[in-house]
C-alpha atoms as one frame of an Amber mdcrd trajectory, in Angstrom:
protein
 110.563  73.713   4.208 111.337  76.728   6.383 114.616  77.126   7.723 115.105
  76.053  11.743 114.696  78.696  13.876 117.617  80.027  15.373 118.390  79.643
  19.052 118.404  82.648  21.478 119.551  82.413  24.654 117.188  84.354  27.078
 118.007  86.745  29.428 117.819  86.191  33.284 115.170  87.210  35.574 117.889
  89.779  36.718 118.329  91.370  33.825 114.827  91.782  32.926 114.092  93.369
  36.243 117.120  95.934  35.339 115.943  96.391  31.615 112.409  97.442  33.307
 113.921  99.963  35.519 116.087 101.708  33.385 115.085 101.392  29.436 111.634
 103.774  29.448 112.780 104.474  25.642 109.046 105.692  25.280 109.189 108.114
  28.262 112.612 109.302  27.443 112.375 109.470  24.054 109.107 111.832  24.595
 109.547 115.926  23.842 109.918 117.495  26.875 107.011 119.878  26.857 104.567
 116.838  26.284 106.092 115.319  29.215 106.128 118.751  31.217 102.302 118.920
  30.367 101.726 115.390  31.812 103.771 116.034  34.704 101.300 119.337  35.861
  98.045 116.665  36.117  99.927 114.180  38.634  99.681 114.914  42.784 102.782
 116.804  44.259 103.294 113.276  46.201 103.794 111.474  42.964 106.106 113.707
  41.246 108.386 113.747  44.402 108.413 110.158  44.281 109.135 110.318  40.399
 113.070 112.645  41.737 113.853 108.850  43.398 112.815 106.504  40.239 115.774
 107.309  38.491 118.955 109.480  38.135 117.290 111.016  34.759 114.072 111.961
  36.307 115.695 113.106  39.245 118.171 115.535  36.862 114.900 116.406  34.616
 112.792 117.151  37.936 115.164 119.148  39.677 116.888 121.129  36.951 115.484
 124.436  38.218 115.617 126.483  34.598 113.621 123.441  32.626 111.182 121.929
  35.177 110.473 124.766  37.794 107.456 125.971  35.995 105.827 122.292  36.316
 106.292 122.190  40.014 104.702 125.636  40.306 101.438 124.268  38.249 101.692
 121.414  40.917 101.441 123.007  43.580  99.135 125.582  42.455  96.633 122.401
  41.910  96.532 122.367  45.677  93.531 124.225  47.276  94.255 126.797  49.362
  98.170 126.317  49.496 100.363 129.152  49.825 103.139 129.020  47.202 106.671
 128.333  48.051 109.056 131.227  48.895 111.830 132.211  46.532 113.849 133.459
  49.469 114.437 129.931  51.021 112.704 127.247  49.596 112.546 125.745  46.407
 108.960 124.410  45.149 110.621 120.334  45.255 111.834 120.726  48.361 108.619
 122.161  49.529 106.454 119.274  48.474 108.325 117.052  49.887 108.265 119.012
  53.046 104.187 118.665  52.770 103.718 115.340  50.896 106.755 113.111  52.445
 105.954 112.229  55.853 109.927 111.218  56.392 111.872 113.060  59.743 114.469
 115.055  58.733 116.774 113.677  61.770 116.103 109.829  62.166 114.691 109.236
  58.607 111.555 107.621  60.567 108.832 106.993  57.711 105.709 107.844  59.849
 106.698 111.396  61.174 103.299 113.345  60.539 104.531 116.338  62.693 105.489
 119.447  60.570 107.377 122.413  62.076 106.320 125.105  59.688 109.079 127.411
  61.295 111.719 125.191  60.882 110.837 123.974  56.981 111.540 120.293  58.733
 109.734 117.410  60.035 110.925 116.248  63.016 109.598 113.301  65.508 109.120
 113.414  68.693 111.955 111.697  69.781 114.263 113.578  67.560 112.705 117.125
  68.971 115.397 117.323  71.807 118.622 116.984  70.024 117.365 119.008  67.019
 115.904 122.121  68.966 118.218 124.673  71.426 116.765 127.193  73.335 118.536
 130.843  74.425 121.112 128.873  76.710 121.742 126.682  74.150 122.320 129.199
  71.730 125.107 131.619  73.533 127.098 128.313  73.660 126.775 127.054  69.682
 127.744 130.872  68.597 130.593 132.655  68.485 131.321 135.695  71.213 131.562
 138.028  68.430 128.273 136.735  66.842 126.741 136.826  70.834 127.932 140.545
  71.062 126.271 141.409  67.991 122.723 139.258  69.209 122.907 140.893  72.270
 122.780 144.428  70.498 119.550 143.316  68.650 118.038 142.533  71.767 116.866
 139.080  70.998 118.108 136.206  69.011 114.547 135.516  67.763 114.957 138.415
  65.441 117.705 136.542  63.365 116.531 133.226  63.617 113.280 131.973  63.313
 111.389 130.307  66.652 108.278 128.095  67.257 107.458 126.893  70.479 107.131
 123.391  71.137 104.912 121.413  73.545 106.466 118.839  74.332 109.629 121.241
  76.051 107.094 123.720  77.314 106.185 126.962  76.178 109.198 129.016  75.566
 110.364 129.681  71.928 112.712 127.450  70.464 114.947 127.748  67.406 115.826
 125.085  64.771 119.818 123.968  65.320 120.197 123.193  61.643 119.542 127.724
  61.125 121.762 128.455  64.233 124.613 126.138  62.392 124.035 128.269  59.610
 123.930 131.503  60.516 127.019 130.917  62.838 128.765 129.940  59.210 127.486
 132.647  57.200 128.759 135.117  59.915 131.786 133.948  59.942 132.002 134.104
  55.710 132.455 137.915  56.397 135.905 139.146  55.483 134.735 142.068  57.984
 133.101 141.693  61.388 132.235 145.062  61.624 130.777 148.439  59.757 128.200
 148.790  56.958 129.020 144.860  55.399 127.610 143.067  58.908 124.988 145.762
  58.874 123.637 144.635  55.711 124.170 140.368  56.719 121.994 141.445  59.746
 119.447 143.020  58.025 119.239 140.665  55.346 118.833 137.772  58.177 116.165
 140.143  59.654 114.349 140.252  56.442 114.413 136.729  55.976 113.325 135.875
  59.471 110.262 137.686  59.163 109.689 136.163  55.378 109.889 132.654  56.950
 107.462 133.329  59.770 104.715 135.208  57.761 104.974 131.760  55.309 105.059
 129.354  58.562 102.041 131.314  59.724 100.053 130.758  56.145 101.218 127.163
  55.930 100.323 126.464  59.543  96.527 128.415  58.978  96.152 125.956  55.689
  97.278 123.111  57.819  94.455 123.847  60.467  91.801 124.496  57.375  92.748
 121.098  55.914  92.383 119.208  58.916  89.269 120.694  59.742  87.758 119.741
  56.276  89.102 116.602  56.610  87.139 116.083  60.015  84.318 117.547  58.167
  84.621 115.019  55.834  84.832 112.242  58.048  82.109 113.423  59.921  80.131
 112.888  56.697  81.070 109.541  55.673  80.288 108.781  59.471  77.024 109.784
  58.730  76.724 107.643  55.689  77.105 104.592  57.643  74.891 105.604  59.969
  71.860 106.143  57.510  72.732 102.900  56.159  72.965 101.351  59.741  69.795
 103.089  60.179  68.351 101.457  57.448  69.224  98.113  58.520  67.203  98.308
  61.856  69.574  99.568  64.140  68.499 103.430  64.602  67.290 103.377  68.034
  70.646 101.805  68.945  72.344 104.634  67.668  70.655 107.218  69.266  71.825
 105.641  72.376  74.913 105.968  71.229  74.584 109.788  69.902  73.659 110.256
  73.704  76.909 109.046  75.129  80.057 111.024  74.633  81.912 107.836  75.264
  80.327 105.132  73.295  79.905 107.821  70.545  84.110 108.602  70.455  84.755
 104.747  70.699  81.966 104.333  67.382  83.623 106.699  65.683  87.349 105.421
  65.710  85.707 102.014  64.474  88.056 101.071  61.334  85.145 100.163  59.562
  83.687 103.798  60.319  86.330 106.278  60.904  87.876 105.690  56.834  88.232
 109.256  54.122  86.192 107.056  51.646  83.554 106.871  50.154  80.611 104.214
  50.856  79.190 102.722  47.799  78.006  98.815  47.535  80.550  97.031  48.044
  81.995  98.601  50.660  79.265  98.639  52.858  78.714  94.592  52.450  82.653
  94.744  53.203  82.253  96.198  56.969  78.596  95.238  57.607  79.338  92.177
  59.511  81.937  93.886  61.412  79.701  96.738  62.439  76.659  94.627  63.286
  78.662  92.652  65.745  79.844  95.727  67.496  76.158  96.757  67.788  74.997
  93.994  68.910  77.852  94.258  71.683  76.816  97.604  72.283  73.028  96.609
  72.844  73.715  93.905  74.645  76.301  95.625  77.137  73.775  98.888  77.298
  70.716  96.672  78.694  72.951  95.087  81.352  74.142  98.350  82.994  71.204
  99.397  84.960  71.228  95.474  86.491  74.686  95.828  87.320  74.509  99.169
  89.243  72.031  97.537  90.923  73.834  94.523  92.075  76.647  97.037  92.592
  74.476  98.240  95.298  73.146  95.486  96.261  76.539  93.767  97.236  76.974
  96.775  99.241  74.274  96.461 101.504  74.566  92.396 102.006  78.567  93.833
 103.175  77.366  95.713 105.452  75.317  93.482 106.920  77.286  90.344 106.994
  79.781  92.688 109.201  77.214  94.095 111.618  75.319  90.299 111.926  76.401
  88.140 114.627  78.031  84.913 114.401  75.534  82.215 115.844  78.005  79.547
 114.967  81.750  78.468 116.006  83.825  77.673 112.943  87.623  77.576 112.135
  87.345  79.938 109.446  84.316  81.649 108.064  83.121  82.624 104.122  84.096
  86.035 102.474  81.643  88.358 100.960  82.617  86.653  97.602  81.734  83.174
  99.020  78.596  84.189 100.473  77.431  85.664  96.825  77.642  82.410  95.391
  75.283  80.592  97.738  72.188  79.707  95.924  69.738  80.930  98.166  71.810
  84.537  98.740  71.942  84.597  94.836  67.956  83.824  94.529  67.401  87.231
  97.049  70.284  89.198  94.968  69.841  88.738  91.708  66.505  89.642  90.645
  65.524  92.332  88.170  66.826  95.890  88.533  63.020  97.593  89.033  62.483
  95.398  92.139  63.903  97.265  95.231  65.577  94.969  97.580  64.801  96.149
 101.407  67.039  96.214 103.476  65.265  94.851 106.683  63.991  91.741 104.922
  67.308  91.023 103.453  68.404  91.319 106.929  65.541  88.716 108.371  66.283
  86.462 105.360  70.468  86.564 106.340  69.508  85.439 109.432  67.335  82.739
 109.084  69.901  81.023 105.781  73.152  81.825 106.654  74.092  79.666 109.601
  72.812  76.340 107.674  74.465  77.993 104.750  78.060  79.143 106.140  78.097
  75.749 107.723  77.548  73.874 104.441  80.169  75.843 103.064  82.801  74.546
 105.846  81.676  70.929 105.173  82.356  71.171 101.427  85.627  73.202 101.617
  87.343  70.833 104.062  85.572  68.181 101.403  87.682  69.645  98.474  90.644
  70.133 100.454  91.278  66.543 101.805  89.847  65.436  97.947  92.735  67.657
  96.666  95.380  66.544  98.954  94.655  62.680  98.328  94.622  63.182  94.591
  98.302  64.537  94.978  99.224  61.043  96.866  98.083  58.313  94.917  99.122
  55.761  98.081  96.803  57.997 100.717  93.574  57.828  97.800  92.383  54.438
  99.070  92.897  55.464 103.018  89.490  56.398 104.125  91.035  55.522 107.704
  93.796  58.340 107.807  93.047  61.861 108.283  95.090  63.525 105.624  94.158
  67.360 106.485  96.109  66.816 109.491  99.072  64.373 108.679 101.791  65.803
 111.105 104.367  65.238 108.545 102.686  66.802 105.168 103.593  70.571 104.208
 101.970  72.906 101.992 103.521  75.051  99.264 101.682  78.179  97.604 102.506
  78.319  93.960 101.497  81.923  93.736 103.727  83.456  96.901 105.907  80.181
  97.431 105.341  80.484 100.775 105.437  77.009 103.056 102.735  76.116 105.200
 101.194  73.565 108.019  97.886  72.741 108.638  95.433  74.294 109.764  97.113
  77.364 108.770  96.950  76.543 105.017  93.007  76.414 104.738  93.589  80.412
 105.732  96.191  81.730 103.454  95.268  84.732 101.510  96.402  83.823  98.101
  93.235  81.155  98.474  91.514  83.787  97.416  92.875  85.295  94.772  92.894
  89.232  93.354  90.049  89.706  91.001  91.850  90.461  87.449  90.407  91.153
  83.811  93.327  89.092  82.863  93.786  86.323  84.679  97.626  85.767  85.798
  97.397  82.007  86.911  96.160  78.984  85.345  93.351  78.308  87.549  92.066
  81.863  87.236  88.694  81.167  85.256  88.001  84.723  84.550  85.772  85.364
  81.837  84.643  81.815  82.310  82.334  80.991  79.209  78.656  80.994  80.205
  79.371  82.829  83.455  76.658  84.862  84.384  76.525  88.438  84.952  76.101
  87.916  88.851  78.990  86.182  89.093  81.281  88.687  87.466  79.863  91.419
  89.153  80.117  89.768  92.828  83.820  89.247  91.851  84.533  92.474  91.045
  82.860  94.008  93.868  84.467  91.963  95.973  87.946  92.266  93.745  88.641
  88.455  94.296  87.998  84.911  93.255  85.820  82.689  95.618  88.175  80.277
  98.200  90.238  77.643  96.002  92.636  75.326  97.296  94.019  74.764  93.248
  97.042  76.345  94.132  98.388  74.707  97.079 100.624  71.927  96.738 101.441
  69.698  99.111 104.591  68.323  99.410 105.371  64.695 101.511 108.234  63.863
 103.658 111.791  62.786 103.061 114.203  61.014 104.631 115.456  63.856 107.408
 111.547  64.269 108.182 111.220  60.968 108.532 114.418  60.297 111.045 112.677
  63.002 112.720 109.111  61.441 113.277 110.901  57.693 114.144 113.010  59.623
 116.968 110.163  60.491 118.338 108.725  57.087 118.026 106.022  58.188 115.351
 104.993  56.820 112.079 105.122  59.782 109.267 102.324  58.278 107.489  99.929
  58.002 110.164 100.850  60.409 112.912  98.356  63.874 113.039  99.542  66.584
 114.832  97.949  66.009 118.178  99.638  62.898 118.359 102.474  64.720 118.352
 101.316  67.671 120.371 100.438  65.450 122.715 103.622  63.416 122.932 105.559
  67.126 123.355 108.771  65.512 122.916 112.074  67.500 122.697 114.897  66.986
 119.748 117.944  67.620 119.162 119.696  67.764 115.508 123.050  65.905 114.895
 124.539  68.333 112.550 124.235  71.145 113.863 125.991  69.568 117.586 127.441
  72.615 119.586 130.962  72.596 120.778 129.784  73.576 124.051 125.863  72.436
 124.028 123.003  70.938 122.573 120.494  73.139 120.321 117.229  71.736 122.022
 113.551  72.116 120.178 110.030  70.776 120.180 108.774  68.957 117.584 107.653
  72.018 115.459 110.898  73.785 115.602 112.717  70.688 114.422 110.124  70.250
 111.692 110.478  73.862 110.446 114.446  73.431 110.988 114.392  70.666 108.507
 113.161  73.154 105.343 114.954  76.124 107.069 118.726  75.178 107.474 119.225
  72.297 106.157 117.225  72.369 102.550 119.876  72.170 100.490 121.841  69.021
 102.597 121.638  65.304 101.799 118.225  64.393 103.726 120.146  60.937 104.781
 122.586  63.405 106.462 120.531  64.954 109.006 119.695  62.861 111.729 117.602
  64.022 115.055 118.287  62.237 119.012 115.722  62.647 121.595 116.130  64.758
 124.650 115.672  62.863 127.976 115.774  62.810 131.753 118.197  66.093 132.995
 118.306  67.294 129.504 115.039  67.678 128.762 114.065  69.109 132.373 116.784
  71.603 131.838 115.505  72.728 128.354 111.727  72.548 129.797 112.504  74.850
 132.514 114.598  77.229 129.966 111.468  77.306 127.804 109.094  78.417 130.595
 111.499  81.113 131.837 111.266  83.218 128.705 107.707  81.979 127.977 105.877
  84.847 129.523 107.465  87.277 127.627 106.993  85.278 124.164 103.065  84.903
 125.049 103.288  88.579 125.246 104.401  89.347 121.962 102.405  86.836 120.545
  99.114  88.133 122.056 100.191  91.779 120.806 100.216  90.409 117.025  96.650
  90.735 115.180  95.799  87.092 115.169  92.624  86.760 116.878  89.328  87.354
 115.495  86.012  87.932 117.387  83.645  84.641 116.988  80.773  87.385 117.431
  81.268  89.555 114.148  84.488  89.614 111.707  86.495  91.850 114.077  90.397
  91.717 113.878  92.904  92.621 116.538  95.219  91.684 119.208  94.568  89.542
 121.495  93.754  92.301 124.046  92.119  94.718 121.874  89.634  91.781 121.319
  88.692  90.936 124.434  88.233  94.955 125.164  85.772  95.215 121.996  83.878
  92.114 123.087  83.352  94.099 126.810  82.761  97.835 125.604  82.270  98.614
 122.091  79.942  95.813 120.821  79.306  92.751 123.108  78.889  93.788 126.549
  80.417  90.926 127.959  82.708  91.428 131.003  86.466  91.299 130.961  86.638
  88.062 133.275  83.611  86.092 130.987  85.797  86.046 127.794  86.523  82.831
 127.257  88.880  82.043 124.182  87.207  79.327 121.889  83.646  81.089 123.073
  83.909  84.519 122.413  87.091  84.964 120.426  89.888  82.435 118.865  93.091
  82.327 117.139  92.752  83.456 113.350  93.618  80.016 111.298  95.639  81.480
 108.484  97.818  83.255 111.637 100.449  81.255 112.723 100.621  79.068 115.988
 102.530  80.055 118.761 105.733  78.774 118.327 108.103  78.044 121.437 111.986
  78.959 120.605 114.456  76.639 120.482 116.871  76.816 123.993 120.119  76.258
 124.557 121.371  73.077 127.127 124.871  73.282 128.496 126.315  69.998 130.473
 126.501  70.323 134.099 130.308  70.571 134.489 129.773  73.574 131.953 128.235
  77.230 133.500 125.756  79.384 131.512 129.036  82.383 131.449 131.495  80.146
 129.965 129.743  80.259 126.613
């Protein structure tokens, strides 16, 4: 019977990953010049890496007397390179230089900019702080040094320069040389006769060494890259034969045609790669590259349609602004609402080769879009009273109220947060919103799946979203609207606002009593000075009284002394509209376009509601609260 094995205690995953990294008894162990002849078949890359394995490697690979001779044979390997100087750069610090795309300030590991000049790399972010120009030069140096610069006439003859983009044109040098040549100056025992004669010329000599080798390295540099686009250019090719060969050659002399679609085809991942294409590969990025055909195609066919809707949309503007309005409506359609009628789209959107004339689309305008614009009114006040009673589940069932204009309801934007009243809401620009290819609110169906090409052109012609009411939110009364509404001797829930238009009562609020006299309002006033200056108060706490008998007379006649003036103003705002074309003005300006420039109708026939009106998203004219002082109490003692 064979003994029992005896037990050995195995070693940890740590020290198995340490025995792998630093036991290489077979590489070590190896005669040198078997290892040296290895070493001259590997890629300069890979022996650089080979200095950072290990300290031995790195004291084989660097020791200049043993292992300079591989590096040579390296590098040599390397079409077209010039070889490294002995005067200032040794052959491992040159391939790294070439082969290690690492910046030499900031350690950044994707720094593919080399500054042949400076034997660095050097990002663009570290370009600044490592680069002086002359100022910066006479103040790193010493005066003696300066004195001695200035008798050579330039510094550029000591130090080497390269100019850099990115701070213009003029020469810069490389800090790191000025550093040292301020340190090797002052390493002189003398600062003056035949020994400083010599330093100079020696840094003269070396100056021009360093820029005939920048100028080689930078020429192979240039004839690298260019093979390498060469290259490319080839394997683009490849794929395009085999593209070719798949059926897709007359889609790719469309793209051969276009500068554009050609650049944006050949930075495809799946075209623009240094390899070679062999089997597998190409079954690899086929399905890739037959999508973005088949995007191509597609998008290709639809550009002469949409340069002709383009132009199309530009003619039915222009005549939607020069056609007269045969009908009276609050509000009328955009351009963008009028492309998505049914029968506009059926004249519109026909085939590219059929010219649409411009007189028949005219005739055709004219005999739809009354019916049409007035269809559109019907079902936009439709969706806005559906949206407001889906917000208040206790208004759903109330056929019998008119919700639209519930005295008592306001309206908040959730896109400007701006608060509103009816009818002024049904106006308010953010209803239509800004046309984005990235939509920046939730109701924003750009892109919509299934959305026709119409569509998105029409939207970006017109740069906004047909009129949506999504965003508005209503908001109902609280308790300091409602003490507001009873004072008056309405019901919040029922009252509309020509109820209380009609009423015209005046208020006064309880906190904010004067020591000296009563802060008197109309009903609007007091409804905006609810949100206004008291938003942040208890709503229990603010409590309204009516105005009556002397009072009220007083504040009426106080209101109609400063009325004209506040008509005035109003009228010079641009509120009003023309209810003959889309014209936009003051109130004055209107009724002179309506008698000169367009209508011909006489100054004295305008008649507001007829031939112009109030813009509904403007607001209405608002009467200021006044001021009521007791009797016993003058005006001056305030």
């Amino acid at each position: 019977m064979a003994p029992a094995r005896e037990k050995v205690k195995r070693p940890s995953a740590a020290q198995k990953g340490k025995e792998t990294v630093v036991q290489k008894s077979w590489i070590t162990d190896m005669p040198l010049d078997v290892l040296f002849e290895i070493f001259k078949y590997v890629e300069p890359l890979t022996l650089s890496n080979l200095t950072r394995t290990s300290k031995g490697f790195r004291a084989l690979l660097l020791n200049r007397s043993k292992a300079c001779r591989v590096w040579q044979d390296v590098l040599a390997g390397v079409e077209g390179l010039p070889p490294a100087s002995q005067y200032y750069l040794s052959e491992p610090a040159y391939a790294h230089l070439i082969y290690v795309p690492i910046c030499h300030g900031c350690y950044e590991t994707q720094c593919d900019s080399v500054i042949w000049s400076f034997r660095a790399r050097i990002c663009a972010k570290c370009i600044p702080s490592m680069c002086c120009d002359i100022a910066s030069f006479n103040s790193l140096v010493s005066s003696s040094l300066r004195k001695h610069v200035e008798r050579s006439q330039s510094q550029y003859v000591l130090l080497p320069y390269s100019p850099i983009r990115r701070l213009g044109d003029a020469p810069r040098c490389y800090l790191h040389d000025v550093r040292q040549l301020q340190e090797q100056f002052n390493a002189l025992p003398k600062k003056k006769g035949e020994l400083v004669g010599d330093f100079f010329r020696q840094r003269i000599f070396l100056t021009s060494t360093i820029g005939n080798h920048a100028r080689l390295c930078a020429y192979w540099e240039e004839r690298l890259t260019r093979i390498r686009e060469s290259e490319i250019r080839r394997l683009i090719y490849k794929r395009r034969v085999e593209l070719t060969k798949t059926g897709w050659g007359g889609e790719l002399s469309y793209i051969k045609g276009d500068y554009g679609s050609e650049f944006t085809f050949s930075l495809l991942p799946e075209v623009n790669k240094a390899e070679k294409l062999d089997n597998r590969k190409w079954r690899n990025i086929h399905p890739k590259l037959f999508d973005y055909m088949m995007k191509h195609s597609l998008s290709r066919m639809k550009e002469p349609q949409e340069s002709a809707l383009r132009a199309r949309f530009i003619k039915l503007d222009t005549l939607i602004k020069d056609a007269p309005r045969d009908i009276e409506l609050d509000f009328y359609p955009r351009l963008i609402d009028i492309c998505q009628f049914p029968k506009v789209q059926q004249l519109l959107d026909v085939g590219y080769r059929v010219e649409v004339d411009c007189e028949h689309l005219q005739k055709e305008l004219k005999l739809i879009l009354p019916g049409l614009m007035e269809e559109w009114h019907e079902d936009v006040m439709e969706e806005f009273e559906d949206h407001l009673r889906s917000n208040f589940k206790a208004l759903k069932a109330r056929k019998d109220i008119n919700v639209r204009e519930l005295a008592a309801l306001t309206f908040t934007c959730e896109q400007c947060w701006t608060t509103l009243q009816y009818p002024m809401v049904l106006g308010h620009s953010c209803l239509y919103q800004i046309y984005s290819a990235s939509p920046t609110m939730p109701n924003q169906d750009c892109g919509a799946v299934g959305e026709t090409l119409y569509a998105e052109i029409a939207k970006e012609k017109c740069e906004s979203f047909p009129w949506s009411c999504k965003m508005i939110r209503p908001t109902k009364w609280n308790d300091r609207v409602q003490n507001l509404f009873e004072v008056c001797g309405q019901d919040p829930r029922r009252a509309s606002l020509e109820d209380l238009d009609k009423q015209d009562a005046r208020v006064f609020c309880n906190m904010c009593r004067r020591r000296r006299g009563r802060l008197v309002m109309t009903w609007r006033a007091a409804f905006n000075h609810c949100h206004s200056h008291h938003k942040r108060a208890e709503p229990s706490s603010v409590t309204w009284s009516l105005v009556t008998g002397e009072e009220e007379k007083q504040a009426r006649e106080l209101e109609e002394s400063c009325m004209d003036k506040a008509i005035l103003k109003y009228e010079k705002e641009p509120h009003w509209t023309c209810l003959g074309c889309p014209y936009v003005a003051s109130k004055g300006d209107v009724i002179a376009h309506n008698f000169a420039d367009r209508h011909e109708i006489s100054p004295g026939d305008v008649v507001e509601g007829k031939d112009y009106h109030r813009m509904i998203g403007s607001p209405p004219f608002a009467i200021k609260p006044v001021v009521v002082y007791p009797k016993r109490i003058s005006n001056r003692g305030e």
